[in-house]
Structures are given as structure tokens and as C-alpha cells.
VOBAMI-659585 format. One record per residue: residue number from 1; x, y, z of N, C-alpha, C in turn; residue in one letter. Coordinates in steps of 0.001 Angstrom, whole numbers, always signed. Atoms other than C-alpha are relative to their C-alpha. Layout:
BEGIN
NUM	X	Y	Z	X	Y	Z	X	Y	Z	a .
...
//
This chain:
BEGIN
1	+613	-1327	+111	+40351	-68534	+154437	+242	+592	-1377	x .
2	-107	-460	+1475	+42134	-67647	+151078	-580	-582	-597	x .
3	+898	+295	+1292	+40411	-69915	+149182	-1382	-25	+377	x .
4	+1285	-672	+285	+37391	-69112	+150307	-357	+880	-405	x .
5	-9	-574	+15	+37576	-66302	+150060	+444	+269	-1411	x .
6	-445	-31	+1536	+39068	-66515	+146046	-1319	-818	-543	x .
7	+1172	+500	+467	+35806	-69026	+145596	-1003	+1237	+76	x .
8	+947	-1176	-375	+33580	-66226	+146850	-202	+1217	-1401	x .
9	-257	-999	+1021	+35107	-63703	+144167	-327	-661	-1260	x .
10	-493	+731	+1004	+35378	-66474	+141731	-1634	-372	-668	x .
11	+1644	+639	+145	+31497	-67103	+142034	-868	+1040	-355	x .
12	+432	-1545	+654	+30905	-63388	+141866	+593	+13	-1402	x .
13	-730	+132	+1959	+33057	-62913	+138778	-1358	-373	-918	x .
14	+1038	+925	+410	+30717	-65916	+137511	-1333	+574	-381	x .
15	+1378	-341	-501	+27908	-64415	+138136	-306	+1373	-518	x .
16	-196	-740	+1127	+28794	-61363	+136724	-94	+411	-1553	x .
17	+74	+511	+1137	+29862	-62683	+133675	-804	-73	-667	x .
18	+1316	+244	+1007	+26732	-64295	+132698	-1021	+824	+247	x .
19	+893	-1578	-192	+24512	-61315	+133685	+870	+714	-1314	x .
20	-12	-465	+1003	+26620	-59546	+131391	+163	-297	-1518	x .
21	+225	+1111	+672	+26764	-62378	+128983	-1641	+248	-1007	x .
22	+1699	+120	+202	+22502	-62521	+129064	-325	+1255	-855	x .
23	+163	-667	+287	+22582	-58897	+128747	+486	+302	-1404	x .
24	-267	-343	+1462	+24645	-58887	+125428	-735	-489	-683	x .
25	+591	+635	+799	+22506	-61733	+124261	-1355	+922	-232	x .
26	+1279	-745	+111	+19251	-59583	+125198	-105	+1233	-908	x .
27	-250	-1325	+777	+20594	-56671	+123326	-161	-250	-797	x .
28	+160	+286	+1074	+21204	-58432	+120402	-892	-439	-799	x .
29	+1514	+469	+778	+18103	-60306	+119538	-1223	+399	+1055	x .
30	+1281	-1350	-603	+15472	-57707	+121512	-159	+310	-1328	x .
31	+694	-548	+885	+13132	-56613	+119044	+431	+1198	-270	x .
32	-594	-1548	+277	+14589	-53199	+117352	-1284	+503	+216	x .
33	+1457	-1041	-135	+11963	-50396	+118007	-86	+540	-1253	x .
34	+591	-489	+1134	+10477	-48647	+115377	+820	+1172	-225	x .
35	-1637	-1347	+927	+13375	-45533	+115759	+1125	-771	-441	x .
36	-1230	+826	-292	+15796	-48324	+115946	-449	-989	-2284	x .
37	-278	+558	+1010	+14870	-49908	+112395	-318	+1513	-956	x .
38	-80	-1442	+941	+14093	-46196	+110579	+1232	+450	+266	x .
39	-1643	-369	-504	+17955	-45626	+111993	+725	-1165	-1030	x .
40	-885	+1234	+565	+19074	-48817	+110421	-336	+52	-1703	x .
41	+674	+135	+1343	+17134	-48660	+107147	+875	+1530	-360	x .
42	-467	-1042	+4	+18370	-45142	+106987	+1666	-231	-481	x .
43	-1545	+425	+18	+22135	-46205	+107459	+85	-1152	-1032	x .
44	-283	+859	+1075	+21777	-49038	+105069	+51	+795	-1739	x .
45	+568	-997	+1188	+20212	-46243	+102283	+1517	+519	-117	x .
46	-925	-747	+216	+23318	-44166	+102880	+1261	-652	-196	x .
47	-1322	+366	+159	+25884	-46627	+102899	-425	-605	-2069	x .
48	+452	+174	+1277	+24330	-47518	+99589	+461	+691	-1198	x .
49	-135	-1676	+1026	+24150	-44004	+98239	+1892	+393	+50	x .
50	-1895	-117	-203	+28069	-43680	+99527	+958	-1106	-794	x .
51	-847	+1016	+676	+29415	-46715	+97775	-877	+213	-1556	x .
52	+556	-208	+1367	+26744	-46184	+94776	+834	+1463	-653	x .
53	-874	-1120	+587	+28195	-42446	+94013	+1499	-188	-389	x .
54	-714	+345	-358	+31421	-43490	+94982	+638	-1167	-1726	x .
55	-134	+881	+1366	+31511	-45656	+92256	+100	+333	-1461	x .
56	+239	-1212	+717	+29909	-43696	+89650	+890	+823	-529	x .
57	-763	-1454	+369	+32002	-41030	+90088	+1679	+119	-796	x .
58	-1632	-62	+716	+34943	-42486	+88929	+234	-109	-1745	x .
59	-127	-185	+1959	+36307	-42462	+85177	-576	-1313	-430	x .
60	+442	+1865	+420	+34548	-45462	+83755	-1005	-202	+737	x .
61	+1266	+655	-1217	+31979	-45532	+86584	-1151	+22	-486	x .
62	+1656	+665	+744	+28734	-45152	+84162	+433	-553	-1229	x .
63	-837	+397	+1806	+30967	-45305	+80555	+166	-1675	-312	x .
64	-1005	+1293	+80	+32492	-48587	+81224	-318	-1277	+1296	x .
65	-84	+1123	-1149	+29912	-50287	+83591	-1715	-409	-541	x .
66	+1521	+544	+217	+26095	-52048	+83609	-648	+1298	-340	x .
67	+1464	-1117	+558	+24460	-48422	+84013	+930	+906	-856	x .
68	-709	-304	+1032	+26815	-47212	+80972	-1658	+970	-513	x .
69	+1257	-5	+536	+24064	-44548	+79636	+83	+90	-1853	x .
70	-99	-297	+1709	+22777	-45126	+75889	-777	+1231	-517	x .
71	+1003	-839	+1388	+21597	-42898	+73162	-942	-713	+136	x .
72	+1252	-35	-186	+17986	-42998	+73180	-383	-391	-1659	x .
73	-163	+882	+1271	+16553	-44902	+69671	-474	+1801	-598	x .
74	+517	-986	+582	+15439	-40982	+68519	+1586	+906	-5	x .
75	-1827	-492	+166	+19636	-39855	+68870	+194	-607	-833	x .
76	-832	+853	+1142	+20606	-42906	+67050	-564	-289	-1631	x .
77	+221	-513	+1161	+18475	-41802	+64530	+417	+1237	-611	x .
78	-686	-1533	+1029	+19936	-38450	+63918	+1560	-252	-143	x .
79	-1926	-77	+322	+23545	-39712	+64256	+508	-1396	-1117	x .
80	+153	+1066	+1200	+22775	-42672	+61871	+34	+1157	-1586	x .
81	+416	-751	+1015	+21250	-39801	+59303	+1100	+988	-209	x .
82	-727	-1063	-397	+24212	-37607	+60133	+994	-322	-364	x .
83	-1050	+925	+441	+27048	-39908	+59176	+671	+501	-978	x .
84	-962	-544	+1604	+27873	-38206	+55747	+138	+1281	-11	x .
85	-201	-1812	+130	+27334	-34459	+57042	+1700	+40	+619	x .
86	-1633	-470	-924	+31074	-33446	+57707	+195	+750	+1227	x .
87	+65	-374	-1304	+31957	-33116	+61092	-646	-342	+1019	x .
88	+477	+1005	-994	+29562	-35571	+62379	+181	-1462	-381	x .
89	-154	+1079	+320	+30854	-38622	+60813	-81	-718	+1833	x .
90	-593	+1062	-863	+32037	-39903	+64420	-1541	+372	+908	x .
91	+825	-342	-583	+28726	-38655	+65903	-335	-701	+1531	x .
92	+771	+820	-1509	+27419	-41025	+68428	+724	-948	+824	x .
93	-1045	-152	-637	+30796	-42222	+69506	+370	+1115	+1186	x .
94	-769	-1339	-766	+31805	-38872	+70659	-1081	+825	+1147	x .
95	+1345	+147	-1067	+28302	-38236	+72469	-324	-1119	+1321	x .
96	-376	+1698	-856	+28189	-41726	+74134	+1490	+452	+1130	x .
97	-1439	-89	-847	+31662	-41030	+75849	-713	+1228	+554	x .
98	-143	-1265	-1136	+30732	-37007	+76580	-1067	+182	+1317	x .
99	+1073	-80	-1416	+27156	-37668	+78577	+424	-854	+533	x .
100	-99	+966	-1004	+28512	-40823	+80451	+1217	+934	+786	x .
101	-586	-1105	-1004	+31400	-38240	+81594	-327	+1343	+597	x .
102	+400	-1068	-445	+29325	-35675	+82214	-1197	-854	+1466	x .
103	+833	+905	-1184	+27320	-38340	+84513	+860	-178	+739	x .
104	-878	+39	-759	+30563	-39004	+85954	+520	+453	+1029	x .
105	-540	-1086	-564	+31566	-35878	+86798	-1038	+873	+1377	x .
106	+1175	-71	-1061	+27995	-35182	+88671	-125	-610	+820	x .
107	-260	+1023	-786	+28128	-37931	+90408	+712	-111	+1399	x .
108	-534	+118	-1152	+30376	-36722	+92866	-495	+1153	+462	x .
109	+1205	-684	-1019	+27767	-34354	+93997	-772	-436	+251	x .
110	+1171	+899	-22	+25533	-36722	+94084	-667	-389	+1611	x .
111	+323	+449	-1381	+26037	-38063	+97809	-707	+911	+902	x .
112	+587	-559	-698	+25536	-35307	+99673	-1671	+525	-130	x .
113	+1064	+393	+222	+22416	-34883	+98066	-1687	-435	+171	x .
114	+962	+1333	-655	+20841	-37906	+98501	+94	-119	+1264	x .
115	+77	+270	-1592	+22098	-38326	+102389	-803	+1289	+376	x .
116	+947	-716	-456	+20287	-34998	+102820	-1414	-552	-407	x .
117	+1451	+658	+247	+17131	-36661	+101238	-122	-983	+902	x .
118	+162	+1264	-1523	+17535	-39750	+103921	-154	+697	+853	x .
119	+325	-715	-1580	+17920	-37995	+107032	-1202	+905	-207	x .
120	+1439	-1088	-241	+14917	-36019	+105859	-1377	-1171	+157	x .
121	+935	+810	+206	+12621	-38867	+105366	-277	-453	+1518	x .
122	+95	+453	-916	+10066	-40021	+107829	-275	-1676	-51	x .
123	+548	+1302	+969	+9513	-43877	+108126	-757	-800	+1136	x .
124	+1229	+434	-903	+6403	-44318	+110103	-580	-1003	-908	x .
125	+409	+695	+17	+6067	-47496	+107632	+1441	-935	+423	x .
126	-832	+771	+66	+9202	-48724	+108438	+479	-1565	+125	x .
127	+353	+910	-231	+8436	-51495	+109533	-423	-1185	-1376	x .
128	+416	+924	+1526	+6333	-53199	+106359	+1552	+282	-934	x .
129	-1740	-480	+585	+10077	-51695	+104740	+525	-1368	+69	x .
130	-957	+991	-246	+11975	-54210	+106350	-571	-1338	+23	x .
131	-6	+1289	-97	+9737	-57174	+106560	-751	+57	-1327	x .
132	+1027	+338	+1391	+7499	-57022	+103072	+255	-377	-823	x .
133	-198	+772	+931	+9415	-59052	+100812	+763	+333	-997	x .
134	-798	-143	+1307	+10993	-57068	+98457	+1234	+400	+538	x .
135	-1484	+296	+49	+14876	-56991	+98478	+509	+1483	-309	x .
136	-25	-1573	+293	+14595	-53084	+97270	-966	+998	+425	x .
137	+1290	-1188	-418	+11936	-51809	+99519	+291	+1555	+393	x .
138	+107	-1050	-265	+13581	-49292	+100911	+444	+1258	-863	x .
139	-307	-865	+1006	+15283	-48175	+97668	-1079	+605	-657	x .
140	+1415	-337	+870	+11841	-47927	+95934	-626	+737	+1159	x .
141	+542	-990	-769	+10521	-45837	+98696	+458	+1321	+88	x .
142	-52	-1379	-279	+13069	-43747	+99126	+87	+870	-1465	x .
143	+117	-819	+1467	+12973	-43343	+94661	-1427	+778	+189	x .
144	+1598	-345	+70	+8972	-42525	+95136	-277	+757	+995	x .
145	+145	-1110	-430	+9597	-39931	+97752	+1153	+1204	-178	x .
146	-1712	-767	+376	+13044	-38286	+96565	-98	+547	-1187	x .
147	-750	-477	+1460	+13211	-38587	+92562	+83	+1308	-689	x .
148	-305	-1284	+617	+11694	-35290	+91581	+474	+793	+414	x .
149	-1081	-953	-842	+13267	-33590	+94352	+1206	+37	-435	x .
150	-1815	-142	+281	+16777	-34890	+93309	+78	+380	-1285	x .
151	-384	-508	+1190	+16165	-34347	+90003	-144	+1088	-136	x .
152	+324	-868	+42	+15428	-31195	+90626	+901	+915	+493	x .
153	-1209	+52	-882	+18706	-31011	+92745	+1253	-253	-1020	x .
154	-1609	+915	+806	+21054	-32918	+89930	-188	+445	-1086	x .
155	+197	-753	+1530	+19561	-31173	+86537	+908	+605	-72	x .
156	-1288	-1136	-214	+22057	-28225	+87492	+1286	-288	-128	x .
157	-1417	+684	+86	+24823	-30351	+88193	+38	-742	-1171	x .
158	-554	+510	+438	+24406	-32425	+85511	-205	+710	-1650	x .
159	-46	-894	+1453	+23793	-29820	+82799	+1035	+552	+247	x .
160	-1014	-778	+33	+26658	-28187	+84062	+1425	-562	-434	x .
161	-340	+1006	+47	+28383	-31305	+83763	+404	+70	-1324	x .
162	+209	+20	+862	+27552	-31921	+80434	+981	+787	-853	x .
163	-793	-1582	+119	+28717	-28116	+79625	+1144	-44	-491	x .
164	-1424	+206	-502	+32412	-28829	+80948	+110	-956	-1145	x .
165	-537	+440	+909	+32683	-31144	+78198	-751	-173	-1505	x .
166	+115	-549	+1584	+30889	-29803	+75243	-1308	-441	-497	x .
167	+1183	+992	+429	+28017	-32481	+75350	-1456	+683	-498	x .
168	+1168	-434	+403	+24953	-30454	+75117	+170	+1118	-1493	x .
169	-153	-576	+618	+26729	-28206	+72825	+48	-501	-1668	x .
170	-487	+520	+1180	+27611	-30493	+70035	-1265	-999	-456	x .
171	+1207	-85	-72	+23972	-32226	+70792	-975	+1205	-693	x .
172	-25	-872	+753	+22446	-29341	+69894	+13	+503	-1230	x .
173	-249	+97	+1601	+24094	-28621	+66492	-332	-1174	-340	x .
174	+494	+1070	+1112	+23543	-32064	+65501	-1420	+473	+98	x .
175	+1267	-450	-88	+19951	-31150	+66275	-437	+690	-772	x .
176	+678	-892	+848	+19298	-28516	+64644	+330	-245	-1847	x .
177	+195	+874	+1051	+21154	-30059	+61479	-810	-996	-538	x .
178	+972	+1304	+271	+18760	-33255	+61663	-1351	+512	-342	x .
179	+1687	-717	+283	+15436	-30729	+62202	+63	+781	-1379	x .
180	-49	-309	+1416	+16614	-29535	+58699	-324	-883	-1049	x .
181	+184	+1140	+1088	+16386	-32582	+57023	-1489	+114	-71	x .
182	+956	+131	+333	+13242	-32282	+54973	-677	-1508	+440	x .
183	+831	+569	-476	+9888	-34320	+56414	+506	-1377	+1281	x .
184	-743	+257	-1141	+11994	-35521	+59618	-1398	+315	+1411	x .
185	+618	-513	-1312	+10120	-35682	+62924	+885	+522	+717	x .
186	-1044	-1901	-1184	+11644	-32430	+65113	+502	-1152	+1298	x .
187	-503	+526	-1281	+14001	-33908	+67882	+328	+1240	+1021	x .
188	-646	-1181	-1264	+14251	-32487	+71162	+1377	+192	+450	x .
189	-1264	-408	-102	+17618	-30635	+71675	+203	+31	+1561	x .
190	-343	-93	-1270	+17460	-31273	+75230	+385	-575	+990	x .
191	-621	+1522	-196	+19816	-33763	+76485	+92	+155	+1427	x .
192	-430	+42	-1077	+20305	-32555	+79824	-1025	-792	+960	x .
193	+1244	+848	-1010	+16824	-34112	+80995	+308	-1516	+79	x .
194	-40	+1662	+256	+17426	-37432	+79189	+1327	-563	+876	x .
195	-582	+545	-364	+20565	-37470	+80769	+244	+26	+1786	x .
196	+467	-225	-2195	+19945	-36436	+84491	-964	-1304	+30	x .
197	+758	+919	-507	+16984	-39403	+84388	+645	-1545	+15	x .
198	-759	+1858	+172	+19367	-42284	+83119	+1051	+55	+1534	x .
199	-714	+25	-1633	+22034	-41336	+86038	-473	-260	+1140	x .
200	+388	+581	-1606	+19683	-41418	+88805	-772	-977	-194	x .
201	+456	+1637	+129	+18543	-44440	+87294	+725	-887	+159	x .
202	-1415	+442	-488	+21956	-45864	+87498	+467	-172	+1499	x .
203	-782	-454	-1064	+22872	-44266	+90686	-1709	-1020	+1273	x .
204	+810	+775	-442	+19273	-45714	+92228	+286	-1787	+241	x .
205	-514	+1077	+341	+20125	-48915	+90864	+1311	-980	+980	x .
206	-1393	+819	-263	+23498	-49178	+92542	-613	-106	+1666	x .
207	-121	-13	-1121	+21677	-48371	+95981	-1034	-1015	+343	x .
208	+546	+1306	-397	+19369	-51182	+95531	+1081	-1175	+210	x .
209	-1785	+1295	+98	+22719	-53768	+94664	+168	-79	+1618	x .
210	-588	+31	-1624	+23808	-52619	+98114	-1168	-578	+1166	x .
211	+1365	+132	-895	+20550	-52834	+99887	-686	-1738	+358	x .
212	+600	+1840	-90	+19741	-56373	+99019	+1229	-890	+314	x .
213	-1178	+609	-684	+23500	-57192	+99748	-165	+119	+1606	x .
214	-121	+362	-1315	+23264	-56127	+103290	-1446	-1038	+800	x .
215	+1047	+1014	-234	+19703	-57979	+103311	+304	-1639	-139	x .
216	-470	+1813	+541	+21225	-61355	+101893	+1022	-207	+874	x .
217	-1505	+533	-357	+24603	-61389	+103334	+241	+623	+1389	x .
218	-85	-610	-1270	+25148	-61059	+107192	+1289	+890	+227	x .
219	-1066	-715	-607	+28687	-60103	+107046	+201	+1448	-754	x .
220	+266	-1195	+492	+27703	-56973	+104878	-445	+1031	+749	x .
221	+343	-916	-1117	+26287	-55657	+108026	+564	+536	+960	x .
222	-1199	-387	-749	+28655	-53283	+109534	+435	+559	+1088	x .
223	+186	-1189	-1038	+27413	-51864	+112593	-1177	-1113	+755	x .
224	+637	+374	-1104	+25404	-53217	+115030	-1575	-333	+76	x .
225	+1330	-33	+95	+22450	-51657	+114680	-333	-708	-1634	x .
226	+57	+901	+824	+22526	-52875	+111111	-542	-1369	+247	x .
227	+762	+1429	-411	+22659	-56899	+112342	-1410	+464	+963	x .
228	+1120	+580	-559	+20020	-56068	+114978	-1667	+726	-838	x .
229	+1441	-212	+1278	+17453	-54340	+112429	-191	-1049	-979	x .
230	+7	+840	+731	+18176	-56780	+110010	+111	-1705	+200	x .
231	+525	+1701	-622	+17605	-59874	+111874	-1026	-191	+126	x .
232	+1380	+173	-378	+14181	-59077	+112429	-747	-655	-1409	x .
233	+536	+199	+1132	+13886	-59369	+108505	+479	-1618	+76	x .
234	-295	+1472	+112	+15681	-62855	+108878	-781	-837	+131	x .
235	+1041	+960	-511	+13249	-64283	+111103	-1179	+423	-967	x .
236	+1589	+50	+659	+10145	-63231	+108995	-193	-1047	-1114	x .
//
């Protein structure tokens, strides 16, 4: 009677098991729905934007990395020409260092930001997103519905930026020294644009890196919904 009665349980158990077995398998490779990959694409964007800022924001994080930003070839003409006026010998040294820390320093406003620009987005293509081939689709979507918004969002911060360490100020005077120099073409004294567009060119940049990492590499995928959105792109 006991061991029937332990087979009985033992067969249930069993039986159990692989029911809930089937069911994990069904969970996992079931087709994501269309909220289920705009959730995932979403969460991939932000873990992006969170490790891209994140990065950034630290000392050295644009100065001393790939998106390091340069003088523009119309700077390195006034700080070339500028070389023998006293007081700008070190010119484009001391510029170079103050906008990549004034990118720095923005930078860690940056996230919140941008995760308010994700959760706002709708992604009724989401779909072509995840299976259409490119490795930065959803970064390039969400640059071509975001950029002038954020820049419109990060100018403030990163002129203010700037500010805090003198950059637009000392810009500026060289400026208006250089627009002195007889039959000179007039430079624009207005660094805060040039340098708000290189950052979120940078900061874009870093959230593609991520984007095509969790696309390439399975164990980059850290959540669930992650693998099961991003399996669908596997199989295509």
C-alpha cells in the first residue's frame, strides 16, 4: 500500500514537473507580443543610456576616450593664429581639456533625460526595430525622434557646464581677438552649440556600443524579457 501509494505521488510529482517544465519552455520561446518587444527595446535603450552617461560622466569619460571632443578645423585656426598673442600661447590645449570637462560634467544629467525620452516613445514599428538588420536600429530611431528635443534639454546644462569652468569665457575672448585680425573670416563665438552636438554624439554613440552588444552577445541580456525579445531577432 505504501509504495503504491509513493508511486502514485511519484507519478504526480512527474507529471507536474514536466507541465511545469513545458510551461517554462513555452514562456521562453513564445513569440514576444508587440508590448513585450517595445518593453524590451525600451529596456535595452536605457540600459544603454545608463552605462553610456555613466561613463561619460566620469573624469576622462569624453577627454581621455574614443568620443574625446575636438576643436572644430575653424578653432584650430584661431588658436594656430593666436599662438604669439600673450595669454593665448597655450590656447587650444587649455580649451580641449575645458569643453571635454564641461561635457563631463553634463553628462551626469544626461540620464534622466534621455530615460524620460524612452518611456515617452511610441514603437508601433517595433517590430521592423528588432528584426531589420541594423545592429543600431533602435539607437537611430530613438536619435531621429529625441535629438532636437534633448538638445534642447542639454544646451542649458551644457552651457552651464562649460560656464563652471571658464570655457565659453576664454572662447569668446579668443574670438573676438581673431575677428580683429585684419581680412579674417568672422568666427562664431558660440561654443556651447558645437559643444552640446559633439556630446550627444558621443553619448548616442555609446548607446549604440551597448545596443549591438546585447544584440550580439546572449549573456549581455539581463532580464528575461531581454533574452525573450531578443531571440526573435536571433531566429530572423
Amino acid at each position: 500500500m505504501i509504495q503504491r501509494t509513493f508511486l502514485v505521488v511519484a507519478l504526480a510529482f512527474f507529471a507536474f514537473s514536466c507541465d511545469t517544465l513545458s510551461n517554462l519552455i513555452t514562456s521562453v520561446y513564445a513569440e514576444p507580443t508587440e508590448a513585450e518587444i517595445g518593453s524590451g527595446l525600451k529596456e535595452a535603450l536605457e540600459i544603454g543610456i545608463g552605462k553610456g552617461s555613466d561613463a561619460l560622466s566620469q573624469i576622462d569619460g569624453y577627454f581621455k576616450s574614443p568620443y574625446k571632443i575636438l576643436l572644430p578645423e575653424e578653432a584650430r585656426k584661431i588658436t594656430n593664429k593666436l599662438k604669439n598673442v600673450p595669454g593665448f600661447s597655450d590656447l587650444e590645449n587649455v580649451i580641449l581639456e575645458k569643453i571635454n570637462r564641461g561635457a563631463e560634467d553634463a553628462a551626469k544629467q544626461a540620464k534622466p533625460i534621455f530615460v524620460d525620452a524612452i518611456r515617452a516613445m511610441t514603437f508601433s514599428d517595433a517590430l521592423s526595430i528588432l528584426t531589420g538588420g541594423s545592429q543600431d536600429a533602435a539607437t537611430q530611431f530613438l536619435q531621429r525622434g529625441t535629438n532636437e528635443q534633448l538638445y534642447t534639454a542639454f544646451n542649458p546644462t551644457i552651457n552651464a557646464s562649460l560656464d563652471k569652468f571658464d570655457a565659453r569665457k576664454i572662447w569668446s575672448d579668443a574670438v573676438k581677438v581673431y575677428n580683429k585680425i585684419p581680412l579674417v573670416e568672422k568666427a562664431n563665438p558660440d561654443l556651447g552649440d558645437y559643444v552640446t552636438r559633439e556630446a550627444l554624439k558621443g553619448l548616442f554613440a555609446m548607446v549604440a556600443k551597448e545596443e549591438q552588444n546585447i544584440r550580439t552577445n546572449v549573456s549581455a541580456r539581463t532580464s528575461e524579457l531581454l533574452r525573450k525579445v531578443f531571440a526573435k531577432q536571433d531566429k530572423k
